[in-house]
N, C-alpha and C positions, 0 to 999 in steps of 0.2 A: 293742416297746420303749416304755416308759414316757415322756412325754416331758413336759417346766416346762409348767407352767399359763400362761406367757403365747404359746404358741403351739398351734394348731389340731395337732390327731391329724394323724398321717400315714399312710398308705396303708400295711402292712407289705409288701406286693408291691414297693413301690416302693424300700423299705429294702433286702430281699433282693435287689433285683436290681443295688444298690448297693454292698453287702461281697461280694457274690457274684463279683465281675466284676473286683479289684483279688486276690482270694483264689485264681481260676482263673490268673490269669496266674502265682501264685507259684505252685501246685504244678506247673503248665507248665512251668517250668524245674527243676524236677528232675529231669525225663526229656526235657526236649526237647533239650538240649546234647550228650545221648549220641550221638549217633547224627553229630554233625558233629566227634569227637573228631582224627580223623583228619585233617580240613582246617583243623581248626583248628593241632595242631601244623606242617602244610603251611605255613599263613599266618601262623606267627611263629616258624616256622624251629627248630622243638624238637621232642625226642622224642616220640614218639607215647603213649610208657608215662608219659612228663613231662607230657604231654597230661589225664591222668587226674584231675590234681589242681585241673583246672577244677570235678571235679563235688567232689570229698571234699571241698576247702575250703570250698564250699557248702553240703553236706550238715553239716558240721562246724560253723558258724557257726547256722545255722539249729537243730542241737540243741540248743544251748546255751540260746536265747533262748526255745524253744518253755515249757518249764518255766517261764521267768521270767516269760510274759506276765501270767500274773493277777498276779502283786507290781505289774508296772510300770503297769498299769492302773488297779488299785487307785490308785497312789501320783501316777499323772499325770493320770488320768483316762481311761477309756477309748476314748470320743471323739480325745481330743489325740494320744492314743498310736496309735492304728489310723490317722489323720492324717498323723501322723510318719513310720509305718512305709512308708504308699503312696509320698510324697513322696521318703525318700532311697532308698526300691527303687527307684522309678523313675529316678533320679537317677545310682543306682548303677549300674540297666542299659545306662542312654548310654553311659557311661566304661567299658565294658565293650565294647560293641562299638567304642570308640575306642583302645581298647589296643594298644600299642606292643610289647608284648613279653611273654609268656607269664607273667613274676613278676607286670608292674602287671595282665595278666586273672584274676591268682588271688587278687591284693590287692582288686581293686572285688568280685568275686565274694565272697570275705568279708564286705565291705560288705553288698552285695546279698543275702546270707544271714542278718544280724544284723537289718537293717531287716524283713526278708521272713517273718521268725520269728511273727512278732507278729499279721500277716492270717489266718489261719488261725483260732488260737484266738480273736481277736477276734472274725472275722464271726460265726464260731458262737455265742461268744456274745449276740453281737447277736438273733441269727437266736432265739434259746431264751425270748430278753426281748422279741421283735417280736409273737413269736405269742401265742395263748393255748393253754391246756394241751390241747385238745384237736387241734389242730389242729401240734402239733409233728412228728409225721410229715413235714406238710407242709414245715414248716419245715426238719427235714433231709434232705427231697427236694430243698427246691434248694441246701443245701450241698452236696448230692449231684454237683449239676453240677457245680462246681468240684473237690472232693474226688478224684470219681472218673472223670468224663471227661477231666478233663485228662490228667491219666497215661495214657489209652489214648490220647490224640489226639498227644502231646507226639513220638513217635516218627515220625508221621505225617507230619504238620509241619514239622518238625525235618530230615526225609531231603528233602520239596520243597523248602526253603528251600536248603540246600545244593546239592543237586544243579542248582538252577535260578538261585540269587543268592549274595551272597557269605555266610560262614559270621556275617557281625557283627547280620548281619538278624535272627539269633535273641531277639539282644535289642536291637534298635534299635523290633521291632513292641511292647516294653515301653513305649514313650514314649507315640503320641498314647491307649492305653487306660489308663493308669497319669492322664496329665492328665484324659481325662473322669472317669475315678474319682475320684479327688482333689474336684473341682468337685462331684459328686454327692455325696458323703457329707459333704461342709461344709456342704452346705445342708441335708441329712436328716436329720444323725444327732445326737442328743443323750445323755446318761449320764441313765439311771433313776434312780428316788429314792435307792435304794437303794443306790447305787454313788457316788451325790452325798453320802450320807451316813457311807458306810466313809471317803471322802477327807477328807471332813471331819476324822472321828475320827483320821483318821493325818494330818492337820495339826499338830491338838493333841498330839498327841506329838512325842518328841525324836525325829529319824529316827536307827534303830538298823540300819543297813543290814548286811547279813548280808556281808561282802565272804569273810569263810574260805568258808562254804557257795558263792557265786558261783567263786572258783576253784575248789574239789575239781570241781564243775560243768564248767569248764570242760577242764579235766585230762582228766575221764573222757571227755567227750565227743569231744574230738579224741584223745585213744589209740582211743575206740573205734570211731570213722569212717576211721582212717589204718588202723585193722587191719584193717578188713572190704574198706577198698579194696586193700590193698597186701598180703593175707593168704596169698592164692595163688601170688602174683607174689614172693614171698617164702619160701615153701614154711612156712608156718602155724606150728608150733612146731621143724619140722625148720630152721628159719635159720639156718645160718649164725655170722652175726653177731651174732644176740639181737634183733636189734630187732623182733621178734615177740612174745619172752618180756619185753622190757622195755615194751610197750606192752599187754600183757595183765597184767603186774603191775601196771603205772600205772591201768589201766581199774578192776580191783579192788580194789586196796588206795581211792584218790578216791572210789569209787563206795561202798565200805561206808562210809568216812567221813562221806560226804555226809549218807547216811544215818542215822547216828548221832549224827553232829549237827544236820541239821533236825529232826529228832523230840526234840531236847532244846532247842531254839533259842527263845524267844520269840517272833521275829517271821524266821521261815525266808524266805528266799528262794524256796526251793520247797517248796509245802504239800503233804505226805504225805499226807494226813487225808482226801481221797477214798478213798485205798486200803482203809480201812476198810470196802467197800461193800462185798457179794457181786458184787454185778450188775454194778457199775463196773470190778472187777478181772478179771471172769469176759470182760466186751465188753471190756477189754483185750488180753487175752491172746488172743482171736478178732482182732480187729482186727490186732495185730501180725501173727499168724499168714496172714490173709486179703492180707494187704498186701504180704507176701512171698511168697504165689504169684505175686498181679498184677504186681509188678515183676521177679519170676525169670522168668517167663513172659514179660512183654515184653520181655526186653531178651534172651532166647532165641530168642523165633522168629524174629527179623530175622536175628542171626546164622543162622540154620538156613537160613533162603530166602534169604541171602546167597551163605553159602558151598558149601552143598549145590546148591543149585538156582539161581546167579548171577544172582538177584535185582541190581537195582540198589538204592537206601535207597528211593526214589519210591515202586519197586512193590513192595516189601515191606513200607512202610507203609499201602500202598492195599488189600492184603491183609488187614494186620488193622486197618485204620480202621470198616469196617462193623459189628462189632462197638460202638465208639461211640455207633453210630445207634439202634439197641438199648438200649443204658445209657440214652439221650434220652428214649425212650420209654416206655421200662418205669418209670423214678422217678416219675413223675408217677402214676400207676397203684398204685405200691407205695407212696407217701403217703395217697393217696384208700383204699387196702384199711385201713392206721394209722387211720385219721380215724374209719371205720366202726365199730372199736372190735375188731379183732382182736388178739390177742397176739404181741408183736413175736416172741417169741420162733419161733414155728412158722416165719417168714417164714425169720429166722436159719437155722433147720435145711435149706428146702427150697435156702437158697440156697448153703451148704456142699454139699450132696447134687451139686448142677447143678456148682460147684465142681470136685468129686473126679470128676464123669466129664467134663466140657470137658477134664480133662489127660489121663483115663487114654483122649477119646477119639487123643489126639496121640501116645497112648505108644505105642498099636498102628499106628502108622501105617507104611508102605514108604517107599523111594524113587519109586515108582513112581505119585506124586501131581500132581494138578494145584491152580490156586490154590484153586479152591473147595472141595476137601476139607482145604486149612489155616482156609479161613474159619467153617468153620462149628462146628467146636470150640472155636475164639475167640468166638464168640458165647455157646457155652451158658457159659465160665467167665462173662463179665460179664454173662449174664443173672443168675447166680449171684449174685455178685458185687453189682449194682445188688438185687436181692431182699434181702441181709442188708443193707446198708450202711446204709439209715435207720430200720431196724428194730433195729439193733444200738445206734445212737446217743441214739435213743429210750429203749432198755433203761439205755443207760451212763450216763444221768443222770435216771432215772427216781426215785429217791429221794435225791439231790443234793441238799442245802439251798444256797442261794442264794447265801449268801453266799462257798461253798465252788465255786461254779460255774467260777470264770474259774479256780483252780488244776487241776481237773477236766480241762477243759477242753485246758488246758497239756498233761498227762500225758497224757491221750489223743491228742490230736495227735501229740505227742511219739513214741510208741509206735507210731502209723499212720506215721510218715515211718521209723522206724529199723526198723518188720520190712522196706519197702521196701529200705532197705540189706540188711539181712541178707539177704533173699532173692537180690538180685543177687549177691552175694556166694556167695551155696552154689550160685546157678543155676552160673556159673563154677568153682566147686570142684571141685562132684561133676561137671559136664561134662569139665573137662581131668583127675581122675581115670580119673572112664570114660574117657577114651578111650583113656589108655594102659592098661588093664585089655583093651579089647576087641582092641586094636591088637595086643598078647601074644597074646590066645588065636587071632586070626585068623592071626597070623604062625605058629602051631602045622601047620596046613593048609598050607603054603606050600613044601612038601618036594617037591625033584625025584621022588622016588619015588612022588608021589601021581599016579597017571595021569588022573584028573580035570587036574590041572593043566598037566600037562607036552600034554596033548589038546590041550586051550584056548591054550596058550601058543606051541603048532605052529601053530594057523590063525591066531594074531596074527601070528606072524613072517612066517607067508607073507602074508598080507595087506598089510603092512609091506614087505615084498619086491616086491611087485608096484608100489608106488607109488613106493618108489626107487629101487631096483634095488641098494640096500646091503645084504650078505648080515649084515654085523659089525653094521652102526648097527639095521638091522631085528628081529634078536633081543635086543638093548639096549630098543629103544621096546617092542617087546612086554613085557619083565621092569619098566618101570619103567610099562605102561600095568597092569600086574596090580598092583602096590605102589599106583596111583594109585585104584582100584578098593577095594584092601582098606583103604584108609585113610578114603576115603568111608565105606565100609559101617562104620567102627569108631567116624567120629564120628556118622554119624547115629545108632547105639544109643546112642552119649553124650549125645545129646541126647533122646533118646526117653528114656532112666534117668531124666531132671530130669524130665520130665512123670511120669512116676512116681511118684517122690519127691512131687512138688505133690499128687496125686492121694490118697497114701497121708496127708499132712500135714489137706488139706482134710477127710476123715472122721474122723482125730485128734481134728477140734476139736467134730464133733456133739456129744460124751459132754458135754462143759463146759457149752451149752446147759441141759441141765436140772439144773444146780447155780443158774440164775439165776431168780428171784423173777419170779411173773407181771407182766407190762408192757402197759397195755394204757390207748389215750388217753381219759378219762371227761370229757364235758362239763361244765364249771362246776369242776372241782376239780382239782388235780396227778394225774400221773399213776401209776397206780395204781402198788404195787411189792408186793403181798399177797406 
């Protein structure tokens, strides 16, 4: 990062490790909350399905703003703004674990989501203007650590804290790291010339603030966060009531507008004009897609080692927490390979490949498992995973002009946070599908006339008989221990189908790969995009 000539260079290690650390804590909470949905509706005395809307108003707020960050940047400076956002996030997540009642935790959460928007696109920005061009691998190795550890840790976390303190802990541990953050980047961080000089120019003009594009914006984005959370749970376009159809109308009709009129707008709210890239649209649509295994994936297997195997939250994030340690170690490694001057692009491919079999190795799996054959399939996705991730972001702004960076930037994030939605979203679908798909055909087998069963169903009753000596209750627990049995076995294949589905999605995205323009970091000059 460029910094006024009346102050000495600053260490860029010292910068990243600066945005880096207020940026992990936000993507933190959008998977560490899940997992304590349950106590939380317990501890303010509401529905558990009511409970949901801790995460969608979050998720909902924060899309909104992700797009906007390089206008408000531009316009406040990105310093003040990155500033701003640590402060009422932090601020936001006090009064969050202070909440009285489930409406004022989904109103700070709001909060907490608009302020929380803005660290993401920011540090990366930062992190793109700290380095030099060769060395920007490294630079989004340690985005990396924020980006994509936290999302595996956030479940981790999340099930200790619960199970061991009370559920407001999730975001009380927001405060003393939100304050040292704060403190650090007021002393670190300064706006490059260049960024000194766009605010300038948008001084000297009248501000012409886009406020139509900022709602359609706004519109699209909560119809399309309330659908993805409430989509299943509402039976998708079979509803009912409509409110599925009238929130998928709302998404589209907002959403082309937006688009129609920021590409005719003067000074948009949100700049399209990255789209223009091969390579920036090509790591988009990888990104969203990669981001929706990772969060289908984690927010499945806990259910899985939950319900299947009565996991408590503790040890079923201890399960796949190792995995993490992994993603720690391999970014460092897959920046230094960037540096050297290899092409981002082969990293992408090997790390889609590692991808598609960490799920297809969970799709063959039995019941018949211990923890360590769940763990180590979880490893090879985020080695996967850690492999494309700073190879991909390298690619997605590899011919970016500068000025167009923080809207970039915006859209990108943007994109990594909502395939996450969407992923959780179909991981849930297609699982409660499967399983009443599997639950029919296994109930087909289920005929007194199959002597397989009525075999099995004689030594349970007898078995049953001998322990209580109830001849009526003992062939009841036997017919309702076979029902118990076949409903196991219906939802483990509905969950094994998702890893599937991730499996079949992750080699999908090889093909797109080599639609993108060579990427590769050349010392003394930008990085290449031949």
């Amino acid at each position: 990062m460029s910094h006024t000539d009346d102050r000495p260079p600053i260490n860029p290690w010292w910068i990243a490790a600066a945005v880096v650390v207020p940026t992990f804590m936000e993507v933190l909470d959008t998977s560490i909350a899940n997992v304590a949905l349950r106590y939380i509706a317990g501890g303010l005395s509401a529905a558990e399905d009511d409970s949901e809307w801790v995460i969608t108003s979050y998720l909902a707020a924060n899309a909104i703003v992700l797009p906007l960050s390089g206008w408000l940047a531009a316009h406040l400076g990105r310093r003040n703004y990155f500033l701003m956002s640590i402060l009422v996030f932090t601020l936001a997540s006090g009064l969050c674990g202070m909440a009285g009642s489930l409406e004022q935790l989904i109103l700070f959460r709001v909060l907490q989501g608009l302020a929380g928007g803005g660290l993401q696109p920011c540090s990366q920005a930062v992190l793109l203007d700290s380095f030099p061009p060769q060395k920007q691998g490294a630079a989004m190795t340690v985005f990396g650590f924020a980006a994509l550890v936290a999302p595996i840790l956030g479940p981790t976390l999340g099930g200790y804290i619960t199970d061991n303190y009370e559920w407001r802990w999730i975001f009380y541990i927001n405060l003393p790291v939100g304050g040292a953050a704060l403190v650090a980047c007021f002393f670190l961080l300064s706006d490059p010339p260049y960024l000194e000089a766009e605010r300038t120019r948008l001084r000297s003009l009248p501000l012409n603030f886009d406020g139509i594009g900022l709602g359609l914006l706004a519109v699209a984005m909560v119809a399309w966060e309330v659908l993805l959370s409430k989509g299943q749970e509402w039976d998708w376009l079979g509803d009912p009531f409509g409110r599925i159809q009238i929130l998928l109308a709302a998404f589209l009709v907002s959403g082309l507008l937006l688009v129609w009129r920021e590409t005719r707008f003067a000074n948009p709210v949100v700049s399209l004009g990255p789209l223009r890239d091969r390579n920036f649209v090509a790591a988009c649509v990888i990104i969203f897609a990669a981001y929706g295994v990772l969060y289908g994936q984690t927010t499945s297997l806990p259910g899985m080692l939950q319900s299947l195997f009565g996991y408590d939250a503790t040890t079923s994030g201890l399960v796949l927490s190792p995995a993490g340690m992994f993603a720690v170690l391999l970014l460092p490694v897959v920046g230094l390979v960037l540096g050297r001057g290899m092409d981002a692009r082969w990293l992408v491919v090997a790390g889609l490949l590692l991808m598609a079999a960490g799920n297809y190795w969970l799709a063959v799996l039995n019941l018949d498992i211990s923890p360590g054959q769940v763990v180590w399939p979880r490893v090879v996705l985020i080695v996967g995973l850690s492999m494309l991730f700073a190879p991909l972001n390298v690619a997605a702004y590899a011919s970016i002009p500068k000025n167009m960076r923080g809207a970039a930037v915006g859209l990108f994030s943007l994109l990594r946070n909502e395939g996450g939605s969407v992923g959780t979203s179909v991981a849930q679908t297609i699982r409660d599908r499967r399983l009443q798909h599997h639950t029919l055909r296994l109930n087909e087998w289920l005929d007194p006339l199959n002597p397989n069963l009525t075999g099995y169903w004689t030594s349970l009753r007898d078995g049953f008989l001998r322990l209580t000596g109830d001849a009526v209750g003992s062939a009841q627990m036997a017919w309702q221990s076979i029902a118990d049995t076949a409903q196991r076995q219906a939802l483990s294949l509905a969950y094994f189908d998702v890893f599937w589905l991730f499996a079949i999605i992750a080699l999908m995205l090889v093909p797109l790969v080599f639609l993108m323009k060579r990427s590769v970091a050349e010392k003394g000059a930008h990085l290449s995009a031949e």
